[in-house]
Backbone and ligand atoms as CSV (ligand in chain L), in Angstrom:
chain,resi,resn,atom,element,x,y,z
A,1,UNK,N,N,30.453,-19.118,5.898
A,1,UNK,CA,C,29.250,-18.768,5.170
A,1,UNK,C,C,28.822,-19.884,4.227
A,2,UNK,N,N,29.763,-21.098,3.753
A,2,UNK,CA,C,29.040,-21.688,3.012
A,2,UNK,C,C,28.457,-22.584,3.684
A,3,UNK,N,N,28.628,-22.944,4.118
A,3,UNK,CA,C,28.000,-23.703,5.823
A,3,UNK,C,C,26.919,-22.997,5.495
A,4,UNK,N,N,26.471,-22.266,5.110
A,4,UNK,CA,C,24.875,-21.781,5.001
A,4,UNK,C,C,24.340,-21.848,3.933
A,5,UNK,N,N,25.003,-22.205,3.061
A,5,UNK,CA,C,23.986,-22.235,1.633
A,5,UNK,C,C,23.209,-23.223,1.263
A,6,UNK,N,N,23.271,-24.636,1.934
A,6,UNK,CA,C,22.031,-25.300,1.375
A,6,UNK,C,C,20.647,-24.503,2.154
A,7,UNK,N,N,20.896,-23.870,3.615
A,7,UNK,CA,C,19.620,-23.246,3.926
A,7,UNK,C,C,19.485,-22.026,3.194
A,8,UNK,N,N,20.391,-21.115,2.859
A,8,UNK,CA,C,20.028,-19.911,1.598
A,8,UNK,C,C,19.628,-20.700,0.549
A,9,UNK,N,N,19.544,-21.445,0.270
A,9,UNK,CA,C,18.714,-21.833,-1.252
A,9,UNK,C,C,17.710,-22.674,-0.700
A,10,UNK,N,N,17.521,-23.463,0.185
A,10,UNK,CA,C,15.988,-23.787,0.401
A,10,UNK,C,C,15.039,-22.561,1.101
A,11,UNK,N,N,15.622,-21.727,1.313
A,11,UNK,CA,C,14.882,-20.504,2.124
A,11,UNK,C,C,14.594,-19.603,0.692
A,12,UNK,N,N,15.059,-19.946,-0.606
A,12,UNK,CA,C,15.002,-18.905,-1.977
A,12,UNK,C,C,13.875,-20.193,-2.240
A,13,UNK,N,N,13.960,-21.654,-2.278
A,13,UNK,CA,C,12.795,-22.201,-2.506
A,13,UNK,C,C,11.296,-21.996,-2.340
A,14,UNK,N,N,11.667,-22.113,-0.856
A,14,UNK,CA,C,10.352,-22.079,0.180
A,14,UNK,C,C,9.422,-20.471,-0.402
A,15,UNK,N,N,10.488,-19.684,-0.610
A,15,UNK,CA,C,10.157,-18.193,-0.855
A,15,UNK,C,C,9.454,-18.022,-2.194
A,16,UNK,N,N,9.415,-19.042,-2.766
A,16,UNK,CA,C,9.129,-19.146,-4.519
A,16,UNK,C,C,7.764,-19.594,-3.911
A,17,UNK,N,N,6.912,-20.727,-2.958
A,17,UNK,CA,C,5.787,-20.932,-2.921
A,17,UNK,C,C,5.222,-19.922,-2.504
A,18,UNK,N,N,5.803,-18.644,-1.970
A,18,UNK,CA,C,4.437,-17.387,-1.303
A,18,UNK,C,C,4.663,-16.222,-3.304
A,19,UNK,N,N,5.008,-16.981,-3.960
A,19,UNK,CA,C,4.876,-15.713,-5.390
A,19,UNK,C,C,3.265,-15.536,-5.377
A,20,UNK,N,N,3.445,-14.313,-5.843
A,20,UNK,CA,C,1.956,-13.772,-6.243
A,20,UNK,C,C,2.539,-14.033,-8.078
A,21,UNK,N,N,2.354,-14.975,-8.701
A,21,UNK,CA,C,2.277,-14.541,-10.360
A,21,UNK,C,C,1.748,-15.145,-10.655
A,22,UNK,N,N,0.212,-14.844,-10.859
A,22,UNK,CA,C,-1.126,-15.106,-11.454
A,22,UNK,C,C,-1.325,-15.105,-13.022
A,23,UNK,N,N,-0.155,-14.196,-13.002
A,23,UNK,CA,C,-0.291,-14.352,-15.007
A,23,UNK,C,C,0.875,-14.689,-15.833
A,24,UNK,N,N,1.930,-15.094,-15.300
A,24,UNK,CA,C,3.424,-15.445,-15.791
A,24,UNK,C,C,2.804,-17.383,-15.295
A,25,UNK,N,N,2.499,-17.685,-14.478
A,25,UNK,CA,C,2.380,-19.202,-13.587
A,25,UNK,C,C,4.088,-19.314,-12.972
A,26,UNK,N,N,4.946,-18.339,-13.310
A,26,UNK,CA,C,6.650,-18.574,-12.972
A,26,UNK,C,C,6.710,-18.139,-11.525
A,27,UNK,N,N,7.190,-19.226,-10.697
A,27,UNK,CA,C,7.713,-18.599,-9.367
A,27,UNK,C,C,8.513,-18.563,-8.871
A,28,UNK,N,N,9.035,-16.740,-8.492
A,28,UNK,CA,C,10.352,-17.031,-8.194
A,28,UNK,C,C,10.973,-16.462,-6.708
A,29,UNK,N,N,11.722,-17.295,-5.885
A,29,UNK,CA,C,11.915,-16.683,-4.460
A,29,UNK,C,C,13.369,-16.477,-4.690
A,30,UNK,N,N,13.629,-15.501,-3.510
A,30,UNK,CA,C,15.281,-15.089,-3.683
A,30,UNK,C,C,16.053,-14.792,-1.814
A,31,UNK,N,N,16.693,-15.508,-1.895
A,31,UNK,CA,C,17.192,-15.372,-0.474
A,31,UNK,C,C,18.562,-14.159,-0.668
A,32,UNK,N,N,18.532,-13.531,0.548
A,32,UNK,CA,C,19.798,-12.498,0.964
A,32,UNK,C,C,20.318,-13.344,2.096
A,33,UNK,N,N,21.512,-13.986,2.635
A,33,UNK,CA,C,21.872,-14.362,3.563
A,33,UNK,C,C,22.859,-12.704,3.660
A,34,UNK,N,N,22.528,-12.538,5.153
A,34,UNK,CA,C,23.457,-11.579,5.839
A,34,UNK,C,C,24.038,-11.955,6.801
A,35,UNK,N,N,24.841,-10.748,7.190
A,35,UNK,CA,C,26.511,-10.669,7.542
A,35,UNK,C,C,25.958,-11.858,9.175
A,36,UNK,N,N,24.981,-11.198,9.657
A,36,UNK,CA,C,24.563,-11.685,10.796
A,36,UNK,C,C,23.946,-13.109,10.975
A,37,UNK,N,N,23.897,-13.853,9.971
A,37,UNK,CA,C,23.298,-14.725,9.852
A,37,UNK,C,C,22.469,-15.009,9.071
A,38,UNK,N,N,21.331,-14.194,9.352
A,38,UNK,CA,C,19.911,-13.902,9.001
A,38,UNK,C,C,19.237,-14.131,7.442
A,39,UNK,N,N,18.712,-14.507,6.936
A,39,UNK,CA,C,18.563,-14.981,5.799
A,39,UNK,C,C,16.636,-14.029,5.623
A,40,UNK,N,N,16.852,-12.939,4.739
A,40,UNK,CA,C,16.237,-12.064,4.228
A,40,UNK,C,C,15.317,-12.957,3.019
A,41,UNK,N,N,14.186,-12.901,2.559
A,41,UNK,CA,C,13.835,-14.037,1.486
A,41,UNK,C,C,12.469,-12.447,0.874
A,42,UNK,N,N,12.101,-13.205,-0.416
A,42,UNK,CA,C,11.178,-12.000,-1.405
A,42,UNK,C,C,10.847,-13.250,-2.296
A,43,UNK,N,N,10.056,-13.137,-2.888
A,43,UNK,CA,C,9.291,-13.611,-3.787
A,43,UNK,C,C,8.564,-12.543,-4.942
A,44,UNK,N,N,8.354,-12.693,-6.481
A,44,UNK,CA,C,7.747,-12.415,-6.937
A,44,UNK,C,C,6.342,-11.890,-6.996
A,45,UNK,N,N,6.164,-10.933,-7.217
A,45,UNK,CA,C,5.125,-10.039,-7.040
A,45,UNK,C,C,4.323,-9.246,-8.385
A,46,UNK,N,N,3.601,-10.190,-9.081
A,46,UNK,CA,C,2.949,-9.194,-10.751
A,46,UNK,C,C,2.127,-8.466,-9.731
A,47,UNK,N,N,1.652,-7.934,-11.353
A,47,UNK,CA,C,0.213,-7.276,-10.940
A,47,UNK,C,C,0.245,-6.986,-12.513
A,48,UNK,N,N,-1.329,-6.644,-12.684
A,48,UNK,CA,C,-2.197,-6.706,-14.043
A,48,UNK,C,C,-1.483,-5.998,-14.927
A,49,UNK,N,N,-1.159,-5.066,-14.364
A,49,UNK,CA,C,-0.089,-3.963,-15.067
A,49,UNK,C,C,0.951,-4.152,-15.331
A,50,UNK,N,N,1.512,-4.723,-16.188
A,50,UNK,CA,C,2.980,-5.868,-16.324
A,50,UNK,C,C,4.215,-4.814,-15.493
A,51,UNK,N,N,4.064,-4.106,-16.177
A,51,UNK,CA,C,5.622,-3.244,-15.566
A,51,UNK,C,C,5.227,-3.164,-14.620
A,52,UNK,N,N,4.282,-2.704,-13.767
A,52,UNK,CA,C,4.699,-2.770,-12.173
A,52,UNK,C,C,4.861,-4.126,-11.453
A,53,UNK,N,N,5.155,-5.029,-11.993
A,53,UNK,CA,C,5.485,-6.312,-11.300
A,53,UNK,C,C,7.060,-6.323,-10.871
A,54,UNK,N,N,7.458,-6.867,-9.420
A,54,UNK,CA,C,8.429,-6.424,-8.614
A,54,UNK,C,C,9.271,-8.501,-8.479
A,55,UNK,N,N,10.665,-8.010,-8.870
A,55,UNK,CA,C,10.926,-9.531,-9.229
A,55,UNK,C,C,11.742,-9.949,-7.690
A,56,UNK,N,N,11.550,-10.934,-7.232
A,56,UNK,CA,C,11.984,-11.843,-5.842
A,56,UNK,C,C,13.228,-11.235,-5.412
A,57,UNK,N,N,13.773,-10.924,-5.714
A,57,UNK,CA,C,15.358,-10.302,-5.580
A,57,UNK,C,C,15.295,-8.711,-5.094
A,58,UNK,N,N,14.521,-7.827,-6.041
A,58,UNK,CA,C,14.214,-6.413,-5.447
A,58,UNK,C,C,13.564,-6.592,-4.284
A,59,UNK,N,N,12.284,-7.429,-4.164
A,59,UNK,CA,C,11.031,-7.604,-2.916
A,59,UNK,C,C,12.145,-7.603,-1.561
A,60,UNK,N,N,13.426,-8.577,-1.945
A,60,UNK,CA,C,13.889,-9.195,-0.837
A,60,UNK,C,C,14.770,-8.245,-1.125
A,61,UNK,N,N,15.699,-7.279,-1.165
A,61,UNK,CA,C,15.934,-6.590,-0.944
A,61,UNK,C,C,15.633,-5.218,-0.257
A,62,UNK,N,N,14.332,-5.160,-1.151
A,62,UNK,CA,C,13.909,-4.277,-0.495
A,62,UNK,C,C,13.259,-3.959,1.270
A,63,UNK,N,N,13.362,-4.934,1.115
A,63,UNK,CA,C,12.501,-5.633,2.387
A,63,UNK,C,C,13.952,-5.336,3.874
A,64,UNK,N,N,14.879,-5.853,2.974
A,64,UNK,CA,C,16.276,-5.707,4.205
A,64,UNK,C,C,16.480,-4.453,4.448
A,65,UNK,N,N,16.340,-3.719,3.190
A,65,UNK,CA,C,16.298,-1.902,3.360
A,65,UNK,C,C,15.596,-1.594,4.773
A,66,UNK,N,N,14.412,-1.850,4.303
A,66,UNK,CA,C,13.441,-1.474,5.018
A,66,UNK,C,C,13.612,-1.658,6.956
A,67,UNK,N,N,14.282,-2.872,6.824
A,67,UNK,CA,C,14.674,-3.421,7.849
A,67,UNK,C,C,16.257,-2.972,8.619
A,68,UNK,N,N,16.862,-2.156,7.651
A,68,UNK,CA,C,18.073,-0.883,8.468
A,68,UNK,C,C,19.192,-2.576,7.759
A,69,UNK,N,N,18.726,-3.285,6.953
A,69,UNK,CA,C,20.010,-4.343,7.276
A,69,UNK,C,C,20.663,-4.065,5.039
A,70,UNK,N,N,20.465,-2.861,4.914
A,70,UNK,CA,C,21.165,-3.340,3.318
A,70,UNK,C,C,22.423,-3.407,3.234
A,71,UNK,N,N,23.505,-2.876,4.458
A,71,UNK,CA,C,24.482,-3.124,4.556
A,71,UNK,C,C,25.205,-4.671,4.753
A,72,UNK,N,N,24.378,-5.192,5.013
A,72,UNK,CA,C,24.807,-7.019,5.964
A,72,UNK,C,C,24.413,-7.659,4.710
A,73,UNK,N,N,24.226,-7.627,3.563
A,73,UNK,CA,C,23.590,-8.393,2.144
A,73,UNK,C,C,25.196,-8.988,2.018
A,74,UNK,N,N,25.678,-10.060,1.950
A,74,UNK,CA,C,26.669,-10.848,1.730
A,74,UNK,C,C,27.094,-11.527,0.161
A,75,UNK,N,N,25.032,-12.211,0.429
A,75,UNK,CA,C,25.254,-13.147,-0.993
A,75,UNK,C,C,23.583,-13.367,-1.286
A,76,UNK,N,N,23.350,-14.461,-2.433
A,76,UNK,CA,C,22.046,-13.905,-2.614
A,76,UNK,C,C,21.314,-15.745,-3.448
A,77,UNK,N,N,20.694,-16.625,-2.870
A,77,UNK,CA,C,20.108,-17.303,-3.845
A,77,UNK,C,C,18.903,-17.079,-4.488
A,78,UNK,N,N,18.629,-17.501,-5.771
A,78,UNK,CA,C,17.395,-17.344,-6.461
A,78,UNK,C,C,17.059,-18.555,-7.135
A,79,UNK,N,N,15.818,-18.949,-6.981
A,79,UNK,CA,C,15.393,-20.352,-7.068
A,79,UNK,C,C,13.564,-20.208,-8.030
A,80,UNK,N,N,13.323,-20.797,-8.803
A,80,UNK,CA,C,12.023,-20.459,-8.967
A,80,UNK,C,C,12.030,-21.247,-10.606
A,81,UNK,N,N,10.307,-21.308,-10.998
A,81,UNK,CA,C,10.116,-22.210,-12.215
A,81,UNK,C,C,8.501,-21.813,-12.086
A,82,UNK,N,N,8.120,-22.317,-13.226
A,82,UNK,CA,C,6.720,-22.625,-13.299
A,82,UNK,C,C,5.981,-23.541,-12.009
A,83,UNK,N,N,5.033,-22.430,-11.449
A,83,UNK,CA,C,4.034,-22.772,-10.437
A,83,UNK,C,C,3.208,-24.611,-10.647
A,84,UNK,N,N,3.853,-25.674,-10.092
A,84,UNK,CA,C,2.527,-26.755,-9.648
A,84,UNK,C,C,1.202,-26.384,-8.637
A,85,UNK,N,N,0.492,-27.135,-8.572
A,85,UNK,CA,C,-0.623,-27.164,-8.054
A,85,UNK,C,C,-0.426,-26.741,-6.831
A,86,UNK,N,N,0.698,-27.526,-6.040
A,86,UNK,CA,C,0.743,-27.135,-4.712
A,86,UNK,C,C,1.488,-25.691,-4.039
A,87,UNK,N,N,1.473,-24.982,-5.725
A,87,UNK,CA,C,2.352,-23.672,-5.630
A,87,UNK,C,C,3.640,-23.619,-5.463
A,88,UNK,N,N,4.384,-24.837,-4.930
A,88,UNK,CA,C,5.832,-24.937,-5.102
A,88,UNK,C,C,6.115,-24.989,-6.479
A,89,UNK,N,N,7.516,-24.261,-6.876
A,89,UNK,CA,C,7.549,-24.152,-8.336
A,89,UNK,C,C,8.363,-25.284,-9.019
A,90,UNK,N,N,8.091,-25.489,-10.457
A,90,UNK,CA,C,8.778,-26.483,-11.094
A,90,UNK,C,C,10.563,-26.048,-11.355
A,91,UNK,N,N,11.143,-26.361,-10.508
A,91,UNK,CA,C,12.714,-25.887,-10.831
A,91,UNK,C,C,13.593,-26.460,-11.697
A,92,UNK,N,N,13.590,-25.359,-12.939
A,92,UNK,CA,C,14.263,-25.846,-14.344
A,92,UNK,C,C,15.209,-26.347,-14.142
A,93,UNK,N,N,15.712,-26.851,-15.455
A,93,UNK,CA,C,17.163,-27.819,-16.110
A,93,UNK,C,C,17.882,-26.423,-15.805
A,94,UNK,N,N,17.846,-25.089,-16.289
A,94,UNK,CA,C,18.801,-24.506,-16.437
A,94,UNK,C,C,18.501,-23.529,-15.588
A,95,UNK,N,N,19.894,-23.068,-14.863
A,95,UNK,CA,C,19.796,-22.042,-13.696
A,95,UNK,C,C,18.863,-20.684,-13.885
A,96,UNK,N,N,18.249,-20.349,-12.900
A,96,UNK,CA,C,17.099,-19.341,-13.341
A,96,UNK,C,C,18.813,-18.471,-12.977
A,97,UNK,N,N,18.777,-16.871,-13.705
A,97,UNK,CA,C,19.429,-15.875,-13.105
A,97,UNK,C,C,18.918,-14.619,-13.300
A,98,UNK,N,N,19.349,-13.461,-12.344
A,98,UNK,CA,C,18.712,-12.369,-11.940
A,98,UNK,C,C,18.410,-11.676,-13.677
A,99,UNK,N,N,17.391,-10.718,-13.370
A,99,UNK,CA,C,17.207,-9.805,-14.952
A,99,UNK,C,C,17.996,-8.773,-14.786
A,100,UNK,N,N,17.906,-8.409,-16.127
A,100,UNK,CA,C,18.587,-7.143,-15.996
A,100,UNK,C,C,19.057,-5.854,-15.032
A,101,UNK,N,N,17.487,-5.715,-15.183
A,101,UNK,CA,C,17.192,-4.627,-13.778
A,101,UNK,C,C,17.745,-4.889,-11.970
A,102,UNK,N,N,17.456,-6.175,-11.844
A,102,UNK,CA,C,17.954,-6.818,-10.435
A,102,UNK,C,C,19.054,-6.656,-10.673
A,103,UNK,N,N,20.043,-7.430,-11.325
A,103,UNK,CA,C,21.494,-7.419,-11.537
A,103,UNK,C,C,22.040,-5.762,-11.223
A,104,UNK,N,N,20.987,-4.764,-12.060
A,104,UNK,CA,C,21.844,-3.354,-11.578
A,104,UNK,C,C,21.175,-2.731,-10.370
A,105,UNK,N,N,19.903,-3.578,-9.466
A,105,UNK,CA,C,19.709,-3.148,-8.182
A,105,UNK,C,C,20.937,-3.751,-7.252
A,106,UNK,N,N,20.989,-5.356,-7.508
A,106,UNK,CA,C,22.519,-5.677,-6.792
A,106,UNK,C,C,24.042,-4.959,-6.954
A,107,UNK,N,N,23.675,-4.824,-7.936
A,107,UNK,CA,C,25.065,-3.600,-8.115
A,107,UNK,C,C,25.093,-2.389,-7.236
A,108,UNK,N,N,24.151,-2.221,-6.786
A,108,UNK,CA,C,23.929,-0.774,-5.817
A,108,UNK,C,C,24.223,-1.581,-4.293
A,109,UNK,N,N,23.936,-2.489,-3.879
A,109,UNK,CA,C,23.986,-3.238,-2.980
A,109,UNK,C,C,25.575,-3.808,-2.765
A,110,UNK,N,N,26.509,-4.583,-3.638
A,110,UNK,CA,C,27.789,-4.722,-3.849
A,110,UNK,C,C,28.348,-3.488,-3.542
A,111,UNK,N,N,28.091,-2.611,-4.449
A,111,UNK,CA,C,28.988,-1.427,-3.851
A,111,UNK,C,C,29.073,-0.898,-2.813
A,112,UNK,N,N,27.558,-1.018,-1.742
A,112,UNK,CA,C,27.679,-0.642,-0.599
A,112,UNK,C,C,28.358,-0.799,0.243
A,113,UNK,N,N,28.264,-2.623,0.253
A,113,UNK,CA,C,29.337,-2.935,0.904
A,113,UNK,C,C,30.553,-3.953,0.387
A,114,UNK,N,N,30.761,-2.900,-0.536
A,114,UNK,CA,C,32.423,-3.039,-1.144
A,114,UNK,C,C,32.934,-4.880,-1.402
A,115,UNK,N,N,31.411,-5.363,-1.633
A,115,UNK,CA,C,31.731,-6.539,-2.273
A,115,UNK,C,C,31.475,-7.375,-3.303
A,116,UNK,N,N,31.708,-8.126,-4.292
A,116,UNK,CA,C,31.479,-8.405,-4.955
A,116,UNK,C,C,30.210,-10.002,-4.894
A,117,UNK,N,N,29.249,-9.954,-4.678
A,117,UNK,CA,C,28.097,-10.381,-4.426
A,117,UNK,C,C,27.825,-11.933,-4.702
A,118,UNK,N,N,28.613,-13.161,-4.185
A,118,UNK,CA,C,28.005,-14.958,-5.180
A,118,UNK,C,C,26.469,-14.380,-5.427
A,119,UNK,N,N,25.972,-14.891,-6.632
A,119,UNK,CA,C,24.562,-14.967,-6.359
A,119,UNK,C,C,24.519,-16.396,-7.082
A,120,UNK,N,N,23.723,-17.472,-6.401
A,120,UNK,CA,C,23.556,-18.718,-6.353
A,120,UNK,C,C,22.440,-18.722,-7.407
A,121,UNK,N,N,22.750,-19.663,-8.479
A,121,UNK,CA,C,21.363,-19.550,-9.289
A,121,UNK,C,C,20.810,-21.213,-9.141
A,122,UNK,N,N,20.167,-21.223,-8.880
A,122,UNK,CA,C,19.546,-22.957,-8.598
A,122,UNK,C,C,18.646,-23.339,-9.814
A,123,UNK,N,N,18.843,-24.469,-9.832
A,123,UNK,CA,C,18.470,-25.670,-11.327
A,123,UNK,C,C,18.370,-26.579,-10.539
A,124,UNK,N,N,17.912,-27.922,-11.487
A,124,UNK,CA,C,16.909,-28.938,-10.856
A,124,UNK,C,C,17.620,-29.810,-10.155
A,125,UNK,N,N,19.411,-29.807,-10.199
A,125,UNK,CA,C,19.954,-30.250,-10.109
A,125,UNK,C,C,21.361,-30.063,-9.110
A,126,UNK,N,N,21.101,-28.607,-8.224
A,126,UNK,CA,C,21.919,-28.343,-7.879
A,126,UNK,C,C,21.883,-26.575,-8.297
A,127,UNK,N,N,23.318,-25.762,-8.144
A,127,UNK,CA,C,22.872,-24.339,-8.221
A,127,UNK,C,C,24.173,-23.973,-9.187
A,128,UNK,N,N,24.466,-23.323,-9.357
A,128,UNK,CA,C,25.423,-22.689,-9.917
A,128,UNK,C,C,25.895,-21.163,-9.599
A,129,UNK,N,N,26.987,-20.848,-9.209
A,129,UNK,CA,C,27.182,-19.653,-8.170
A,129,UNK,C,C,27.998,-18.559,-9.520
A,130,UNK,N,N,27.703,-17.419,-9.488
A,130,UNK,CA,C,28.524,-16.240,-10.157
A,130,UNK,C,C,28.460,-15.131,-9.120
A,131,UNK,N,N,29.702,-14.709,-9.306
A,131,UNK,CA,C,29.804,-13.585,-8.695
A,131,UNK,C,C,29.027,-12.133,-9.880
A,132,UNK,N,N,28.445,-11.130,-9.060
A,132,UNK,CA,C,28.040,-10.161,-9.695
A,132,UNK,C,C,28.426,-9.806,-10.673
A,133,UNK,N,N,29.914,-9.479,-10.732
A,133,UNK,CA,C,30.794,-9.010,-12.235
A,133,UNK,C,C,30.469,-9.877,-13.197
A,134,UNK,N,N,30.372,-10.760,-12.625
A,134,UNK,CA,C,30.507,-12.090,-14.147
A,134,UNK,C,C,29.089,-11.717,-15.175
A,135,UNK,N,N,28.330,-11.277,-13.645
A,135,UNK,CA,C,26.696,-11.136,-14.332
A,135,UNK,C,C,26.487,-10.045,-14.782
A,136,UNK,N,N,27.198,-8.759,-14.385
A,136,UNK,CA,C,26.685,-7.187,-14.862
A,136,UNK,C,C,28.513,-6.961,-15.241
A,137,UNK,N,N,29.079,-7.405,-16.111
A,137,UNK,CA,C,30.201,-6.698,-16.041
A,137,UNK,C,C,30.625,-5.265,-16.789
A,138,UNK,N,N,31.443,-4.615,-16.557
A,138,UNK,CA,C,31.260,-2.857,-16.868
A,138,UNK,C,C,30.682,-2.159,-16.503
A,139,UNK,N,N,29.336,-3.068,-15.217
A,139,UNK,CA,C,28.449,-1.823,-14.767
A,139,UNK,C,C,28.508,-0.465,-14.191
A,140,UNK,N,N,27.662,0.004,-14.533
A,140,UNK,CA,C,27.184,1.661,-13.832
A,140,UNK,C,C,26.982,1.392,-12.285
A,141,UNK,N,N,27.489,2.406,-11.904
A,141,UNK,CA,C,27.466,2.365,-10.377
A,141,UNK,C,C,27.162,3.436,-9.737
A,142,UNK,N,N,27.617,3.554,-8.001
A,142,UNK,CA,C,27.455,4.969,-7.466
A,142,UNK,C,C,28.686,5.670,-7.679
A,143,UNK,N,N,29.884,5.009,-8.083
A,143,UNK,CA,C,31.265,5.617,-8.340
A,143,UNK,C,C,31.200,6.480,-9.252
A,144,UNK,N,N,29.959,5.984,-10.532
A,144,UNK,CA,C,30.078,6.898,-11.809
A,144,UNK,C,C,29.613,8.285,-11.501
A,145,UNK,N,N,28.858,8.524,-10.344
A,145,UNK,CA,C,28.535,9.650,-9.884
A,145,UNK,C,C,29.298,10.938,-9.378
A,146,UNK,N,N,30.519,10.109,-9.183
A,146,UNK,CA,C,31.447,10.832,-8.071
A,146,UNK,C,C,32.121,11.905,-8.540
L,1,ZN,ZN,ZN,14.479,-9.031,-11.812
């Protein structure tokens, strides 16, 4: 699988030029590489209405749902910066990483399939990898349900 990560993070790149964020100028794409190969990608999505804006990581998640594949979610890059002209985004000094909310949608996703999630955070310079715990640690889960 790591044999795949310079294309999971240029595929979280590429995914940052289709953002819709017209009023942040921040764009951000997020790759799912799965079990099968397949590399799942989402981009940022506002809208006028701030809270309903949907961040690159849910889109692309959601999207694998949709697609019968949330089980095959392995690992996850996220890549994104302030929008240039040509809509590719400016990719910061310091690693973009998931928000709050994403971090506890991936947590629903890890648990599914009983793994603990790299998510690749990319900077101008290269990426920097954490596993989920590092990023949500103590989280709430589907276990707390049980
Ligand atoms: Zn988010």
């Amino acid at each position: 699988m790591s044999g795949n990560l310079p294309r999971l993070i240029k595929a979280a790149k590429d995914a940052a030029k289709n953002a819709y964020a017209p009023y942040s100028g921040y764009h951000v794409g997020a790759a799912l590489q799965l079990d099968s190969g397949q590399i799942v990608t989402g981009a940022n999505f506002e809208n006028a209405s701030f809270g309903m804006t949907l961040c690159a990581e849910t889109v692309a998640i959601a999207k694998a749902n949709s697609d019968g594949q949330l089980n095959q979610i392995t690992a996850i890059a996220i890549a994104g910066g302030p929008a240039k002209f040509d809509m590719s985004p400016d990719i910061g000094v310091d690693p973009i990483t998931p928000c709050g909310r994403c971090r506890q949608i991936l947590k629903e996703v890890a648990d599914l399939n009983a793994l603990d999630i790299p998510v690749h955070c990319v900077h101008a310079k290269g990426h920097v990898t954490y596993l989920l715990s590092e990023l949500l640690p103590h989280a709430f889960g589907p276990a707390n349900l049980e």
